[in-house]
TORNU-630795 format. One record per atom (N, C-alpha, C): residue number from 1; residue in one letter; x, y, z. Coordinates in nm, 3 decimals, m for minus. Example, Ala and Ser with C-alpha at 12.3 -4.5 7.8 and 13.67 -1.06 7.14 Angstrom:
BEGIN
{i 1; aa A; east 1.319; north m0.569; up 0.780}
{i 1; aa A; east 1.230; north m0.450; up 0.780}
{i 1; aa A; east 1.320; north m0.330; up 0.780}
{i 2; aa S; east 1.285; north m0.225; up 0.708}
{i 2; aa S; east 1.367; north m0.106; up 0.714}
{i 2; aa S; east 1.290; north 0.003; up 0.787}
This chain:
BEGIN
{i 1; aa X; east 4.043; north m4.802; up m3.759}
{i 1; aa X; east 4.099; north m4.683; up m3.821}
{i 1; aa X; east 4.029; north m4.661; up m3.954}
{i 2; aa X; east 3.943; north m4.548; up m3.990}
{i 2; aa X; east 3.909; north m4.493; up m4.111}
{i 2; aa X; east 3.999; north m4.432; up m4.161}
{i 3; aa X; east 3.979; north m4.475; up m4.288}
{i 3; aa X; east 4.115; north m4.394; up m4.376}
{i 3; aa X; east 4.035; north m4.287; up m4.445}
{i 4; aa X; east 4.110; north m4.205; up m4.516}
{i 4; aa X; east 4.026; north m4.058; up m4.554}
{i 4; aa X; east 3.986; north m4.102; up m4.687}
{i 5; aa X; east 3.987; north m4.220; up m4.729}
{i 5; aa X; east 3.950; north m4.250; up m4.849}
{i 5; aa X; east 3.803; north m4.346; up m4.853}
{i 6; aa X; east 3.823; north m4.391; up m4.755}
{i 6; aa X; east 3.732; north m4.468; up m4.674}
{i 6; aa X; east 3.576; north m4.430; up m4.742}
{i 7; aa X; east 3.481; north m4.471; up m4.782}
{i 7; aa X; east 3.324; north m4.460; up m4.839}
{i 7; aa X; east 3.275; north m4.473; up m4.723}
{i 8; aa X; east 3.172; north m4.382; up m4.672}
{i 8; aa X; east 3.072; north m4.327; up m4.582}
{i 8; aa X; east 2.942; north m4.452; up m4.611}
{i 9; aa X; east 2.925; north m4.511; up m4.515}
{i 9; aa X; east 2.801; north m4.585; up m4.577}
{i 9; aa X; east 2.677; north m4.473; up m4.553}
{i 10; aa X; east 2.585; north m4.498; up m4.601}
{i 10; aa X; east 2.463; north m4.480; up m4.601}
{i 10; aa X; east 2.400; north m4.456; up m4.490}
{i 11; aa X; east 2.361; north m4.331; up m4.497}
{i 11; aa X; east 2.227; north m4.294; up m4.328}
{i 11; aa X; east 2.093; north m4.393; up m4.379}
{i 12; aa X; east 2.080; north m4.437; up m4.254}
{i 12; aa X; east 1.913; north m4.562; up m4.275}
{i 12; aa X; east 1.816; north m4.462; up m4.330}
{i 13; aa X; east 1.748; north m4.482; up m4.410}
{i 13; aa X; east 1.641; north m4.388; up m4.487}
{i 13; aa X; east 1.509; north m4.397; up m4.355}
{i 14; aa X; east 1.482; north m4.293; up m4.322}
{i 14; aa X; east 1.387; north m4.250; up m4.229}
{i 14; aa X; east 1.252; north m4.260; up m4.235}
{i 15; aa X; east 1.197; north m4.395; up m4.348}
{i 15; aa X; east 1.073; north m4.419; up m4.354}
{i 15; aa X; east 0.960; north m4.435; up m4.236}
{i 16; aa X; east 1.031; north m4.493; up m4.117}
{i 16; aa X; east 0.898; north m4.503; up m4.029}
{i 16; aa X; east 0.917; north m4.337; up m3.957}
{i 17; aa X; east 0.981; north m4.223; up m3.940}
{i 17; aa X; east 0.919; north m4.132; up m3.933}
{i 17; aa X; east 0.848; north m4.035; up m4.013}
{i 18; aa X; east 0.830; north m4.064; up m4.155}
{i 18; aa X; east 0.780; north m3.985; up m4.198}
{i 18; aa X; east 0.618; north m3.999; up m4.228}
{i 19; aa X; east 0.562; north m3.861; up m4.237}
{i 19; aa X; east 0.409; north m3.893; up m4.268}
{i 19; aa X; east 0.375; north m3.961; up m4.378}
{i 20; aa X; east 0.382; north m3.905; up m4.496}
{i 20; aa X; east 0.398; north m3.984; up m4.592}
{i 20; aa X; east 0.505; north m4.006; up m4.684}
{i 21; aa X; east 0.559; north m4.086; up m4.766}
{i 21; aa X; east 0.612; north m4.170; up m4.837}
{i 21; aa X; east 0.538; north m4.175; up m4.969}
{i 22; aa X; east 0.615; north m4.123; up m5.124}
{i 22; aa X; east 0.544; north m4.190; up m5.211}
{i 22; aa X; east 0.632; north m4.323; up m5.255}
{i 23; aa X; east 0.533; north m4.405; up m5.243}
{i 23; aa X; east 0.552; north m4.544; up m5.287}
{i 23; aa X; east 0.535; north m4.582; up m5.467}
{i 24; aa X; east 0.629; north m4.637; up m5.536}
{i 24; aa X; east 0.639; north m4.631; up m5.686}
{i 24; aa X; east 0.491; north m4.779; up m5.755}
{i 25; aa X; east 0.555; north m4.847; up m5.598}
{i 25; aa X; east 0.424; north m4.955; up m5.705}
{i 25; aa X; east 0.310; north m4.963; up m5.631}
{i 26; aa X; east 0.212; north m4.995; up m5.777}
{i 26; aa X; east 0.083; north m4.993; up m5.779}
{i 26; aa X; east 0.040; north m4.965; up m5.953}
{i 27; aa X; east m0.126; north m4.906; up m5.904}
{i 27; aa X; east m0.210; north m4.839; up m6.063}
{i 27; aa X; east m0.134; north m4.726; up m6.025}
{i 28; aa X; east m0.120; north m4.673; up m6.181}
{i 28; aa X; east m0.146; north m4.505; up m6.204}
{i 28; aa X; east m0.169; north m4.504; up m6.323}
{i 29; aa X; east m0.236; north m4.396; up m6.355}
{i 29; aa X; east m0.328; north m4.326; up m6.460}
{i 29; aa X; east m0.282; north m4.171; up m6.476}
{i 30; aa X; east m0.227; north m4.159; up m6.589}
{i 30; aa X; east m0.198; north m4.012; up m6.659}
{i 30; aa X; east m0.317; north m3.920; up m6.678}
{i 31; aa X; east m0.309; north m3.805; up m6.703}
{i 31; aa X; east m0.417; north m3.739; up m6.763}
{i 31; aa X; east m0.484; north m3.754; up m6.891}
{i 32; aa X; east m0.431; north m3.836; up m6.939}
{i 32; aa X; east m0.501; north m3.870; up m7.096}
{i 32; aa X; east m0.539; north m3.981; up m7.115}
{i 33; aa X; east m0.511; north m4.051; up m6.964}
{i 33; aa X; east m0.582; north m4.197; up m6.949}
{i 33; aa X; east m0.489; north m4.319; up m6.972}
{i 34; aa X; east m0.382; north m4.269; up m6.994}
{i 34; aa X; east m0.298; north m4.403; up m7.044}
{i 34; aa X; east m0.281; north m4.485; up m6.889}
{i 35; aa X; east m0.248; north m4.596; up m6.843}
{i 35; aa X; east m0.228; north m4.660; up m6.717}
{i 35; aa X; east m0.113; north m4.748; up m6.689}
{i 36; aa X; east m0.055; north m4.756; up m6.608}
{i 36; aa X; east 0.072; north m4.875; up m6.596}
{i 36; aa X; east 0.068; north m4.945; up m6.488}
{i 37; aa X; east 0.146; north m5.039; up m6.452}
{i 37; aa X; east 0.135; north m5.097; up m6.346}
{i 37; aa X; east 0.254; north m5.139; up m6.256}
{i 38; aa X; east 0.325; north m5.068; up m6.202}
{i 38; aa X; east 0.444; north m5.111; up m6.177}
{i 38; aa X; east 0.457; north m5.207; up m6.043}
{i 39; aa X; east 0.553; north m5.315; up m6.051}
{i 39; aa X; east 0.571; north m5.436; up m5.946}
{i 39; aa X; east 0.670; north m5.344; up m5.865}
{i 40; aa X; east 0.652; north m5.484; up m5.777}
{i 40; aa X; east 0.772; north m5.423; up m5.645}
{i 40; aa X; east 0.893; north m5.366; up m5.671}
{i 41; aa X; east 0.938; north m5.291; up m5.627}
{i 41; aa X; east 1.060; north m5.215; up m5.631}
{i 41; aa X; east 1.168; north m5.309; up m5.566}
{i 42; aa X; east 1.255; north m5.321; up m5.664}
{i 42; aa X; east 1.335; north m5.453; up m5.557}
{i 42; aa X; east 1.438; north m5.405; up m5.506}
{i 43; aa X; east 1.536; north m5.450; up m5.401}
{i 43; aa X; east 1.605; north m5.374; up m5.273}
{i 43; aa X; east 1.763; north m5.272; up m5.358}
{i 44; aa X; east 1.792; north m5.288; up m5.487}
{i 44; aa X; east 1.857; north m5.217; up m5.581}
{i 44; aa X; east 1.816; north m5.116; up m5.631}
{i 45; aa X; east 1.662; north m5.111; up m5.626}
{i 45; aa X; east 1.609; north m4.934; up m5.699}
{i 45; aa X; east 1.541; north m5.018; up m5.793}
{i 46; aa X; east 1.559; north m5.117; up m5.874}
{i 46; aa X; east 1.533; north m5.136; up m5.970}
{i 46; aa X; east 1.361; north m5.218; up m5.990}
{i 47; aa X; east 1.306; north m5.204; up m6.117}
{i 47; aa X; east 1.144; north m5.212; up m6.114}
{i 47; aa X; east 1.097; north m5.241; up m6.258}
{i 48; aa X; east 0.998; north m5.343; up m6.268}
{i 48; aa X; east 0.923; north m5.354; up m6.396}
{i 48; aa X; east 0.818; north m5.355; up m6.397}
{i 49; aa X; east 0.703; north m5.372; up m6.491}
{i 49; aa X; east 0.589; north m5.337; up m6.501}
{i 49; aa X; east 0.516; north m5.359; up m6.643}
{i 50; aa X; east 0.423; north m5.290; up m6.651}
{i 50; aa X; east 0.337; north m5.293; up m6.779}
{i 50; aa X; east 0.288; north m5.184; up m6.777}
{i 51; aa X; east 0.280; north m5.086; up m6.917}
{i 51; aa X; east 0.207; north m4.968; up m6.915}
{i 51; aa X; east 0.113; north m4.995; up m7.040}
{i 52; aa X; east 0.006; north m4.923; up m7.074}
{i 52; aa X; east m0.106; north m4.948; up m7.163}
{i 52; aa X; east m0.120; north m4.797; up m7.219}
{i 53; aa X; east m0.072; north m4.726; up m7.349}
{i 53; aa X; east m0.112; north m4.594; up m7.368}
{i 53; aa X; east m0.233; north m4.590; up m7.382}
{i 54; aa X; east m0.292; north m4.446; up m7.448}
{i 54; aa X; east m0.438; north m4.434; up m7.446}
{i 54; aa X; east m0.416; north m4.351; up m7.546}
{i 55; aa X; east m0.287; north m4.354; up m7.597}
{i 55; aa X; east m0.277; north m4.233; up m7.735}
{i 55; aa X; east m0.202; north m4.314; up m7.830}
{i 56; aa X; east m0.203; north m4.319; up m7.960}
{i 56; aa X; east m0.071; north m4.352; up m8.050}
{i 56; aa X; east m0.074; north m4.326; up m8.177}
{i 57; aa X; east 0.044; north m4.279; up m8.260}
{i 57; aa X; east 0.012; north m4.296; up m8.379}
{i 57; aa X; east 0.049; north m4.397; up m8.484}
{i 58; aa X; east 0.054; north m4.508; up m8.402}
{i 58; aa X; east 0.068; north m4.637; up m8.469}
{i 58; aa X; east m0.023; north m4.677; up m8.533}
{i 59; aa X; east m0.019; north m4.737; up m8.688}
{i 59; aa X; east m0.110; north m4.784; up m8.750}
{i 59; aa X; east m0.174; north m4.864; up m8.674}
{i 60; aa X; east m0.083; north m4.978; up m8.603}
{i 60; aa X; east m0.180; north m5.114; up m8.576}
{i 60; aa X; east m0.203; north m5.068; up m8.428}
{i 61; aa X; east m0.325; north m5.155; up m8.380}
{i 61; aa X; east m0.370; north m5.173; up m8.264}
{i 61; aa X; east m0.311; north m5.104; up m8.160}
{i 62; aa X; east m0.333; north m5.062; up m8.041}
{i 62; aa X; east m0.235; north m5.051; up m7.928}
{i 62; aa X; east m0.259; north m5.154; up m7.850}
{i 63; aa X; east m0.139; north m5.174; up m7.792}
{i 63; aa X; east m0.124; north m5.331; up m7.687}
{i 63; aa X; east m0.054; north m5.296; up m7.574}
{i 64; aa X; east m0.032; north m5.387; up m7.458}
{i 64; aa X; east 0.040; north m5.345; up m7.358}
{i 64; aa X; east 0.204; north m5.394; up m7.393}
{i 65; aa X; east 0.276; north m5.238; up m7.326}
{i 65; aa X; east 0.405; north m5.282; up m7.356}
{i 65; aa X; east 0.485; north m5.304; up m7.203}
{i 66; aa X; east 0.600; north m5.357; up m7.174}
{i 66; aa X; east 0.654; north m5.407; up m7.062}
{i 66; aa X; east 0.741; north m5.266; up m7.053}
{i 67; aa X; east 0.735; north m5.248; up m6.909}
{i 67; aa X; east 0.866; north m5.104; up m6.877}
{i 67; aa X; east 0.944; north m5.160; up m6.754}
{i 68; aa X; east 1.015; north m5.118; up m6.798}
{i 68; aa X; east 1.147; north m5.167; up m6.688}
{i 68; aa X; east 1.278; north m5.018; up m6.669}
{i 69; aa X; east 1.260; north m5.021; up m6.498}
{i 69; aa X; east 1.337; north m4.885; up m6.477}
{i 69; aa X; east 1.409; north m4.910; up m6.315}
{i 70; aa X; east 1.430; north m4.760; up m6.290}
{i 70; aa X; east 1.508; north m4.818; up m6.144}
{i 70; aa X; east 1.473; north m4.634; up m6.051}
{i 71; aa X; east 1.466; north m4.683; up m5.961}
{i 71; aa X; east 1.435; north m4.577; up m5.826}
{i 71; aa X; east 1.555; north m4.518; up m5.771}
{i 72; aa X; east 1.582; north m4.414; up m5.748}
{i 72; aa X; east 1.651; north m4.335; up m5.653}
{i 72; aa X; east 1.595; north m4.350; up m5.528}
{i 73; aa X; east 1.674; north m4.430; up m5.396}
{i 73; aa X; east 1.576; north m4.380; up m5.271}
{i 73; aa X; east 1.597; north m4.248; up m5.220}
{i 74; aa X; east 1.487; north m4.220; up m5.188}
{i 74; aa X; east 1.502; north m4.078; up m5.118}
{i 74; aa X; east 1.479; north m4.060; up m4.926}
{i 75; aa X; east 1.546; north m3.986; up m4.870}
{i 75; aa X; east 1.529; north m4.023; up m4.754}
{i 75; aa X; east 1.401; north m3.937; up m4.709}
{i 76; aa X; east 1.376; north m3.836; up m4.821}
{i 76; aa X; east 1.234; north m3.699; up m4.775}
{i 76; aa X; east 1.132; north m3.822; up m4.820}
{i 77; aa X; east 1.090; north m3.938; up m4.877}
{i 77; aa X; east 1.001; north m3.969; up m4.974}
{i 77; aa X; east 0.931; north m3.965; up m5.106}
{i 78; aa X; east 1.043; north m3.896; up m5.156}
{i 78; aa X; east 0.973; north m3.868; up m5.300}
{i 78; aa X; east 1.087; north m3.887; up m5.405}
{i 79; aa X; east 1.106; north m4.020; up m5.452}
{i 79; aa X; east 1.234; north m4.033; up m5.483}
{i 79; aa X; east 1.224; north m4.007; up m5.632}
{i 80; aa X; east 1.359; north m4.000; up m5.696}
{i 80; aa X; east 1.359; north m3.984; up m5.851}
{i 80; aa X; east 1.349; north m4.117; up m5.946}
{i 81; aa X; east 1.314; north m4.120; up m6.053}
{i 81; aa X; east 1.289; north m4.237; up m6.121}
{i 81; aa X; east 1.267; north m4.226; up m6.231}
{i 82; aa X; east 1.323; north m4.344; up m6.297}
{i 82; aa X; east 1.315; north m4.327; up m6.460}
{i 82; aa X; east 1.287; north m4.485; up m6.513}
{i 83; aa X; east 1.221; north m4.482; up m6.638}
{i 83; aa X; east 1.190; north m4.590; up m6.684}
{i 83; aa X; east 1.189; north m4.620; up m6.807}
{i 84; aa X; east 1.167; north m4.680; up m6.901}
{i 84; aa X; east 1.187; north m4.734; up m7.020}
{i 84; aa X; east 1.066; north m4.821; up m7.096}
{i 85; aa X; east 0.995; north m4.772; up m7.152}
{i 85; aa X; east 0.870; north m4.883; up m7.273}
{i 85; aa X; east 0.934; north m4.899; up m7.393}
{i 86; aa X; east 0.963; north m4.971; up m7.459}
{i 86; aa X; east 0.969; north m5.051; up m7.555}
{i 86; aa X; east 0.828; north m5.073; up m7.588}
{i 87; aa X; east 0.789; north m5.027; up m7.724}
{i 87; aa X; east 0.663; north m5.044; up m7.797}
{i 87; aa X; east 0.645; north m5.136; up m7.913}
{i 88; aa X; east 0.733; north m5.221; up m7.895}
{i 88; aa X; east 0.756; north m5.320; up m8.001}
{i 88; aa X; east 0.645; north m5.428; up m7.982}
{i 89; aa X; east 0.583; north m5.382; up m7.974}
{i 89; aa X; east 0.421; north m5.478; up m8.006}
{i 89; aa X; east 0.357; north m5.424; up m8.075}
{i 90; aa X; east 0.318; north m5.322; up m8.129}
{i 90; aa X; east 0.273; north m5.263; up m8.179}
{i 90; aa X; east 0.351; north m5.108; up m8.261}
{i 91; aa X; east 0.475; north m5.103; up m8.235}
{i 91; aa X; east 0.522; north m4.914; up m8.316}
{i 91; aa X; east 0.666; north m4.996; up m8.314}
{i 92; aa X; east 0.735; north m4.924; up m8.401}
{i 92; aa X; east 0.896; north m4.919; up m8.392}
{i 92; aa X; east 0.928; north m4.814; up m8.329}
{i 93; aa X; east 0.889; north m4.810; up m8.222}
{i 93; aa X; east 0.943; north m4.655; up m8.091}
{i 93; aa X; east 0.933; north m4.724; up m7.979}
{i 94; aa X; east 1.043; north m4.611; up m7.870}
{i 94; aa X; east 1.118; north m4.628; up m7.779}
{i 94; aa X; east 1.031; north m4.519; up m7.697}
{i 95; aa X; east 0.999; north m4.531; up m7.566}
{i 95; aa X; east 1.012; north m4.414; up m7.468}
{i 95; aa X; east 1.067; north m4.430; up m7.365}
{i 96; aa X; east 1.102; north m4.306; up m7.304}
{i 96; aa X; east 1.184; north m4.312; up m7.185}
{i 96; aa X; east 1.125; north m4.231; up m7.111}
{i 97; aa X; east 1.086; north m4.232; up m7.011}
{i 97; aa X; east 1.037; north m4.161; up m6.899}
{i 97; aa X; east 1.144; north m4.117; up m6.772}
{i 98; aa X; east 1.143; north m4.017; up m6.710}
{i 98; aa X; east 1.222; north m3.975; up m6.613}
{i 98; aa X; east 1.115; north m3.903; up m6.552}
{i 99; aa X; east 1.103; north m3.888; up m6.384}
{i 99; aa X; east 1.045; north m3.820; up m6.340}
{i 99; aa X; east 1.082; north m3.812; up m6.163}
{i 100; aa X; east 1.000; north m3.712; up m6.097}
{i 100; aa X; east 0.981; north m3.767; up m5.911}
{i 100; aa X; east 0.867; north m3.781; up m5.868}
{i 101; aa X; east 0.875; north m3.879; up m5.782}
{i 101; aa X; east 0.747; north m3.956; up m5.705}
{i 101; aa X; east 0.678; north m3.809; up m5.591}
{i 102; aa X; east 0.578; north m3.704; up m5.571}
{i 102; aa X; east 0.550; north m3.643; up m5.466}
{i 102; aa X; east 0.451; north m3.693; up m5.388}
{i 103; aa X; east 0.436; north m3.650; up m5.309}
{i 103; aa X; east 0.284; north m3.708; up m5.185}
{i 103; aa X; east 0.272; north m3.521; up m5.104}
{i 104; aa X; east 0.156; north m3.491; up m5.185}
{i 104; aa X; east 0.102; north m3.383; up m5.107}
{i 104; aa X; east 0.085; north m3.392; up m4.995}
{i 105; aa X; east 0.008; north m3.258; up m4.875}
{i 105; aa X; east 0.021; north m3.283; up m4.717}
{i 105; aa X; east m0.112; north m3.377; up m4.716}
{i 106; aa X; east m0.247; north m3.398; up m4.777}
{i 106; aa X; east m0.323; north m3.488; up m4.785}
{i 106; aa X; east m0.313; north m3.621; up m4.805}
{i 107; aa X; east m0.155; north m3.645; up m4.800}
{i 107; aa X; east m0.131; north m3.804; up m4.855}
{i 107; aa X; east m0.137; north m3.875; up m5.016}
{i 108; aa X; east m0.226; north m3.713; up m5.071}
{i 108; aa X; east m0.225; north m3.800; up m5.232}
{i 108; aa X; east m0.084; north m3.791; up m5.291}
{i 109; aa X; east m0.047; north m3.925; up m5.365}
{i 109; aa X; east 0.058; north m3.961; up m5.465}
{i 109; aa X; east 0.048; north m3.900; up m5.578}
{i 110; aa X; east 0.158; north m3.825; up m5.642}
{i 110; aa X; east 0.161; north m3.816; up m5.806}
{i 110; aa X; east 0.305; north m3.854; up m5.880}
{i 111; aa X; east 0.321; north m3.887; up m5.975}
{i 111; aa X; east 0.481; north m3.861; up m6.072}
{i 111; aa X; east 0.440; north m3.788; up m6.156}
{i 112; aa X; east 0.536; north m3.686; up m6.143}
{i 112; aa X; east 0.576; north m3.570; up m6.255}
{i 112; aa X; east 0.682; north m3.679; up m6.299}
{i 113; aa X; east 0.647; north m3.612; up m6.459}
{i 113; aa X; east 0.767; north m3.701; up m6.586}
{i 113; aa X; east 0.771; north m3.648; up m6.684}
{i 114; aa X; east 0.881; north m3.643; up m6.729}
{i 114; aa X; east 0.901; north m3.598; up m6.850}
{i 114; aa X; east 0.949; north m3.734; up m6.951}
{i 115; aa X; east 0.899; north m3.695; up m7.094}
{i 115; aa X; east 0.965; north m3.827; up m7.152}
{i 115; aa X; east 0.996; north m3.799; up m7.284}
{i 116; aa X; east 1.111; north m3.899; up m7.321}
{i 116; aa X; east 1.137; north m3.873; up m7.559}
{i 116; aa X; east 1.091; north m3.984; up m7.533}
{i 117; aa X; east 1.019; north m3.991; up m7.635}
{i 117; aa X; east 0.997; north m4.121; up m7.735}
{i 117; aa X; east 1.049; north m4.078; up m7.857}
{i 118; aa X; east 1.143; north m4.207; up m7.917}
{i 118; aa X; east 1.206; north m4.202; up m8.046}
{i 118; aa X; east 1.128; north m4.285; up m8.134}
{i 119; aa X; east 1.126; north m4.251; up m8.284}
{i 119; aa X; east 1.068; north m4.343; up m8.343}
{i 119; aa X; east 1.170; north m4.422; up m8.483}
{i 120; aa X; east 1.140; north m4.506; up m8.550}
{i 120; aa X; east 1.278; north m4.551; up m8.625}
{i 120; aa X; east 1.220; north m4.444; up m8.736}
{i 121; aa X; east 1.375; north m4.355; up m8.766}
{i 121; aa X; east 1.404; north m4.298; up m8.869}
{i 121; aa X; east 1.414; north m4.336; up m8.980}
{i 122; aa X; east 1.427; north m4.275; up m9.100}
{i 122; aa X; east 1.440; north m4.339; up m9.245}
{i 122; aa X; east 1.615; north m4.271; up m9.271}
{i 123; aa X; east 1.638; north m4.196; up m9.180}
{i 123; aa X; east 1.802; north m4.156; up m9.183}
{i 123; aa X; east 1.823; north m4.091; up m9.096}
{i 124; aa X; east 1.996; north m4.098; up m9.088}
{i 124; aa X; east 2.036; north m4.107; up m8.913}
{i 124; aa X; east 2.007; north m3.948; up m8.878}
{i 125; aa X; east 1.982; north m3.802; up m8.982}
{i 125; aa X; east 1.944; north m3.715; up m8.869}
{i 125; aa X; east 1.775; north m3.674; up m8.867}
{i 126; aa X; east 1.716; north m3.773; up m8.878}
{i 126; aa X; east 1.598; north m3.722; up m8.880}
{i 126; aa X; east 1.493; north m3.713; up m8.748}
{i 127; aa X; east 1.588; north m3.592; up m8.711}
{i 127; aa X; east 1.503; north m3.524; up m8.610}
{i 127; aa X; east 1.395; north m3.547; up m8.535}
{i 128; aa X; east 1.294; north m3.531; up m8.644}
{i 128; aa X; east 1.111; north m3.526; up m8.611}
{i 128; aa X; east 1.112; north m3.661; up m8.558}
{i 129; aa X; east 1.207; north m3.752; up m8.591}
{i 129; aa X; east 1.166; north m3.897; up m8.521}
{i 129; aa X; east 1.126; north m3.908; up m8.349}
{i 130; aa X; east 1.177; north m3.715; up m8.320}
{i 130; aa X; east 1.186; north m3.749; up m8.162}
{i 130; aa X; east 1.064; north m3.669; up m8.108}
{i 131; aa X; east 1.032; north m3.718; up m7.975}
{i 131; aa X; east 0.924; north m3.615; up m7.946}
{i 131; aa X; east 0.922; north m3.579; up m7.804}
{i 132; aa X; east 0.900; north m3.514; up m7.742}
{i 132; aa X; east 0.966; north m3.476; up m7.569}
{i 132; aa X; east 0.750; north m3.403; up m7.531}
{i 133; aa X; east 0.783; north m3.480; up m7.420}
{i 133; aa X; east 0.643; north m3.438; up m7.293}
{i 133; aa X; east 0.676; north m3.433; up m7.201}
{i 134; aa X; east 0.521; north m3.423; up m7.129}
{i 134; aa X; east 0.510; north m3.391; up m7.021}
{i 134; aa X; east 0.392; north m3.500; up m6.989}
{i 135; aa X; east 0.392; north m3.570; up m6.846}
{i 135; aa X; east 0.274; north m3.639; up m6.792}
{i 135; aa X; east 0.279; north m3.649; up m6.682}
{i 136; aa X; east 0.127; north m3.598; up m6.625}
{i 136; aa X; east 0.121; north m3.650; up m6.438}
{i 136; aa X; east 0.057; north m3.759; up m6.428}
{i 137; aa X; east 0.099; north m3.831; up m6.355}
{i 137; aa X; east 0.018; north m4.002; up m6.327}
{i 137; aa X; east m0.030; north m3.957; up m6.144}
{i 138; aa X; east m0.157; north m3.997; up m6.169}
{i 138; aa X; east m0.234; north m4.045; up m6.019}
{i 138; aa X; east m0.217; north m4.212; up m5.996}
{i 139; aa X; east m0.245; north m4.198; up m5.878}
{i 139; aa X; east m0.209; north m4.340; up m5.828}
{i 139; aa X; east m0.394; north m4.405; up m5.844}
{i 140; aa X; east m0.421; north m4.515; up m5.903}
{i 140; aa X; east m0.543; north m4.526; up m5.882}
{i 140; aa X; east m0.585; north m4.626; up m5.773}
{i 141; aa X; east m0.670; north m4.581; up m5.689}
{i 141; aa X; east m0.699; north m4.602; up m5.577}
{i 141; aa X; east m0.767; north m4.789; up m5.548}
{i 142; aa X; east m0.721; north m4.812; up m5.434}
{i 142; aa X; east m0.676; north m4.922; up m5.406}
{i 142; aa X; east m0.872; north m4.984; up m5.424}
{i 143; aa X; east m0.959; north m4.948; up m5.423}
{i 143; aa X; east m1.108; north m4.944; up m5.383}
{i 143; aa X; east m1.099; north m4.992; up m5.541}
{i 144; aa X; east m1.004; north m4.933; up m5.644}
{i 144; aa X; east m1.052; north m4.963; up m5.838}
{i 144; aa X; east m0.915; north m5.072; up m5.880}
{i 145; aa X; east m0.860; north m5.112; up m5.793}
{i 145; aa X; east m0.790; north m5.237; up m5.800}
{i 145; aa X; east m0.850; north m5.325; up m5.890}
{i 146; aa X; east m0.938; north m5.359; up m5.905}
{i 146; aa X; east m1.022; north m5.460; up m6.002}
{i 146; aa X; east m0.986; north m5.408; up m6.105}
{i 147; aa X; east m0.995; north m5.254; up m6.121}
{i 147; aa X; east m0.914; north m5.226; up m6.251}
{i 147; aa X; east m0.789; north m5.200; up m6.361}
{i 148; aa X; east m0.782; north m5.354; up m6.468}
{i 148; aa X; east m0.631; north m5.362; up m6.521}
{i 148; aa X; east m0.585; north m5.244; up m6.561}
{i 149; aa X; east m0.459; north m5.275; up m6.602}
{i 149; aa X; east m0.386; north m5.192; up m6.654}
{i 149; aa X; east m0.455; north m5.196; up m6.789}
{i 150; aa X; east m0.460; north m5.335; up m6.835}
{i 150; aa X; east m0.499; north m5.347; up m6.986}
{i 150; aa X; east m0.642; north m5.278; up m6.997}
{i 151; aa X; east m0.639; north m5.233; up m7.155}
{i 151; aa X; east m0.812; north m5.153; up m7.180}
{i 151; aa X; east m0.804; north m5.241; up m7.291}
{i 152; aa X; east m0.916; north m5.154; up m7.361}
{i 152; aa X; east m0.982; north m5.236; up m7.488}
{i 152; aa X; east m0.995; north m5.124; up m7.573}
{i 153; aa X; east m0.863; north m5.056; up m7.570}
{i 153; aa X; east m0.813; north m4.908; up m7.639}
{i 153; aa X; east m0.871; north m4.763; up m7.607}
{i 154; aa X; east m0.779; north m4.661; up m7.611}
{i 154; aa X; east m0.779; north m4.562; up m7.619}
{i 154; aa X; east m0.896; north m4.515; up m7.530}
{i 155; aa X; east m0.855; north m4.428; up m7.469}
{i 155; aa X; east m0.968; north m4.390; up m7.354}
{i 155; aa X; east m1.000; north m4.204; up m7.423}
C-alpha cells in the first residue's frame, strides 16, 4: 500500500540511450586560458578538483587553487553544477561558479558559467569587493592529456 505521502523514487537516468552525455570530469580550458581539472563525480553529485587561472589581480604569484562542488544529474545529459575555488594561496578571494554541462549534435562538450568572486573588504558594505562573469570552458581533448592543469602563469 502507497500512502499519498509516500516519496516517488527516482526514474533510472537514461544514460545508455542517449547519444551524447556531457560528462563533468576531465581538462577544460576557458576562453582566456585559465584550466581545471575536475575528478570523478562521486555517486552523490558531489566533485573536486584543481583549477589554475590565467588572469588575477593578485599581487603575488598565481598558483593552483582546489575547487570542490556538486552535480545535478540530469536525465537529457547536461546536468547543472556549481562549484567553489578558494584562492587562498595566493588572493584573499572566494569564487563561486554555477553553470550547465551541454554536448552539441557533434558530441563537443562545453560549461556555460556564471560566477562572483568576492574579495576581503576593508568594511562590511563594500560593494566593489564583488565581481560577477561569464566563462565557457572546452573540454581539452583526451590526445593533450599530457597537458596539466598547472602552467607556469598566465596564458
Amino acid at each position: 500500500l502507497i500512502h499519498a505521502w509516500a516519496p516517488i523514487p527516482p526514474a533510472p537516468l537514461l544514460s545508455m540511450s542517449l547519444p551524447f552525455q556531457c560528462i563533468l570530469t576531465g581538462l577544460w580550458r576557458n576562453e582566456l586560458g585559465s584550466k581545471m581539472r575536475i575528478q570523478e563525480v562521486k555517486g552523490d553529485g558531489t566533485f573536486s578538483g584543481e583549477y589554475n587561472t590565467a588572469v588575477s589581480l593578485a599581487r603575488r604569484p598565481i598558483q593552483s587553487a582546489s575547487l570542490n562542488g556538486s552535480q545535478h544529474f540530469d536525465e537529457a545529459g547536461q546536468p547543472t553544477f556549481g562549484f567553489t575555488v578558494n584562492w587562498k594561496s595566493f588572493s584573499d578571494s572566494t569564487t563561486v561558479f554555477t553553470g550547465q554541462c551541454f554536448v552539441d549534435e557533434n558530441g563537443k562538450e562545453i560549461l556555460e558559467t556564471m560566477w562572483l568572486l568576492r574579495e576581503k573588504a576593508k568594511a562590511p558594505h563594500g560593494w566593489e569587493a564583488t565581481r560577477v562573469g561569464t566563462n565557457v570552458f572546452t573540454r581539452i581533448k583526451r590526445q593533450n592529456v599530457d597537458e596539466s592543469v598547472r602552467s607556469d602563469g598566465p596564458q
